[in-house]
C-alpha positions as CSV (number, residue, x, y, z in Angstrom):
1,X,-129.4,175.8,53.9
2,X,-126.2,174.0,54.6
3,X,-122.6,175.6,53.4
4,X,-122.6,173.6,50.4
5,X,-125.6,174.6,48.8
6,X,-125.6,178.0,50.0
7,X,-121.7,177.7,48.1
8,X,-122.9,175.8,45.3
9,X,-125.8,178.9,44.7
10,X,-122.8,181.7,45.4
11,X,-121.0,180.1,42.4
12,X,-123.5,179.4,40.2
13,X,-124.5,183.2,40.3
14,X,-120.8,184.1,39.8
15,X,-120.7,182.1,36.9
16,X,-123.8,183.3,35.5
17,X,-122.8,186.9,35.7
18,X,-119.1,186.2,34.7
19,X,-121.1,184.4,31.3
20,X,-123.0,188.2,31.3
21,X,-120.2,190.4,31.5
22,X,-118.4,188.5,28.8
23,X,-120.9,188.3,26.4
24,X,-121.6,192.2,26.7
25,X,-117.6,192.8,26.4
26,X,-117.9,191.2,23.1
27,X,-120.6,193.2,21.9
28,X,-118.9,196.0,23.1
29,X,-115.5,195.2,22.5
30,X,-113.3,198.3,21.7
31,X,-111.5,199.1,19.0
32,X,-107.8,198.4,18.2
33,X,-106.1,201.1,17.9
34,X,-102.3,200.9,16.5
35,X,-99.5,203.0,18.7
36,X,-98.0,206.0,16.9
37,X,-94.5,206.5,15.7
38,X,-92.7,207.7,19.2
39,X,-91.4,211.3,19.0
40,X,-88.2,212.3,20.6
41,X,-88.5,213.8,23.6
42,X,-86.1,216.6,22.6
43,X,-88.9,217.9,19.8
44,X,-91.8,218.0,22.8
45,X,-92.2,221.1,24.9
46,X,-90.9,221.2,27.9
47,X,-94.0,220.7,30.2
48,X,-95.3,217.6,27.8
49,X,-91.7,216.1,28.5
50,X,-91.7,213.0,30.8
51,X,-89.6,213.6,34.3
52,X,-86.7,212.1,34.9
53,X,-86.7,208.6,36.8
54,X,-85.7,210.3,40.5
55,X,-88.9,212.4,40.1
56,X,-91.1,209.3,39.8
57,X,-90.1,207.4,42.9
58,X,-92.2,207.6,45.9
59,X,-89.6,209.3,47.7
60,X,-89.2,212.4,44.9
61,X,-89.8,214.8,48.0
62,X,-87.2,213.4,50.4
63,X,-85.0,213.6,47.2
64,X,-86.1,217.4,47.2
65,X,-85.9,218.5,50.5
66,X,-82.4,216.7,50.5
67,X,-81.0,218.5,47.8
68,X,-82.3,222.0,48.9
69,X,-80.8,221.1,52.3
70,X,-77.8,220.5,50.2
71,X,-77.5,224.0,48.5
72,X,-78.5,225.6,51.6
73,X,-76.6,224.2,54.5
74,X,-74.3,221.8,53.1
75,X,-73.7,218.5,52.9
76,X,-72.5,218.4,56.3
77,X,-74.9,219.9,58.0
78,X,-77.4,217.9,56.0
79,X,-76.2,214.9,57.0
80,X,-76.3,215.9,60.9
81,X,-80.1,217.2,60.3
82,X,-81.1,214.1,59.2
83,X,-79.5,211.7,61.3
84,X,-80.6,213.7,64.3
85,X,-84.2,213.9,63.0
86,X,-83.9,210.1,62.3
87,X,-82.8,209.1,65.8
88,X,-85.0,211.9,67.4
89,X,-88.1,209.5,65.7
90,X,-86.7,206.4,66.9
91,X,-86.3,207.0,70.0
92,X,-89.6,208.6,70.9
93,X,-90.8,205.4,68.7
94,X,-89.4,203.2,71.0
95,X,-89.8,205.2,74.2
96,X,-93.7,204.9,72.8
97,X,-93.7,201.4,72.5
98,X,-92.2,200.5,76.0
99,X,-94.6,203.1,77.7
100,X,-97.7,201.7,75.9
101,X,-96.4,198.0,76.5
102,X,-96.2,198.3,80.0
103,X,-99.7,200.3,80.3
104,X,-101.5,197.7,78.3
């Protein structure tokens, strides 16, 4: 079978079950449902209550850890932790690279 019938045979199946899978969505379509009246978030408890937008980003941890590190040791001190952990990583990144560069 050459590559354009065995693609011609690919799409016609696709088709076919993309026809299937349409047809049983009507049938089974869901129902609409209307939205609610929004309640303030000062009348929900406290744990229903969404979190603020720093405690949603993907980095709500570092955000954390830096403001314990904060109250703790300062915002000096913080700082210098940091930047030395940040350069300590870099540097055995790069000391990495160059070792498994010239091994390779």
């Amino acid at each position: 079978m050459k590559h354009a019938e065995a693609q011609g045979a690919v799409l016609a199946r696709m088709a076919e079950s993309r026809a299937e899978l349409i047809a049983a969505y009507v049938v089974d379509e869901p129902l609409r449902i209307t939205r609610a009246r929004r309640v303030p978030s000062r009348s929900l408890p406290a744990s229903t209550r969404p979190a603020p937008w720093f405690l949603r980003t993907p980095n709500a941890e570092l955000i954390a850890l830096a403001l314990v590190g904060i109250a703790i040791l300062g915002l000096r001190r913080t700082v210098q932790t940091a930047v030395g952990a940040g350069l300590s990583a870099s540097t055995h990144r790069a000391f990495a690279n160059v070792f498994d560069a010239l091994r390779g």
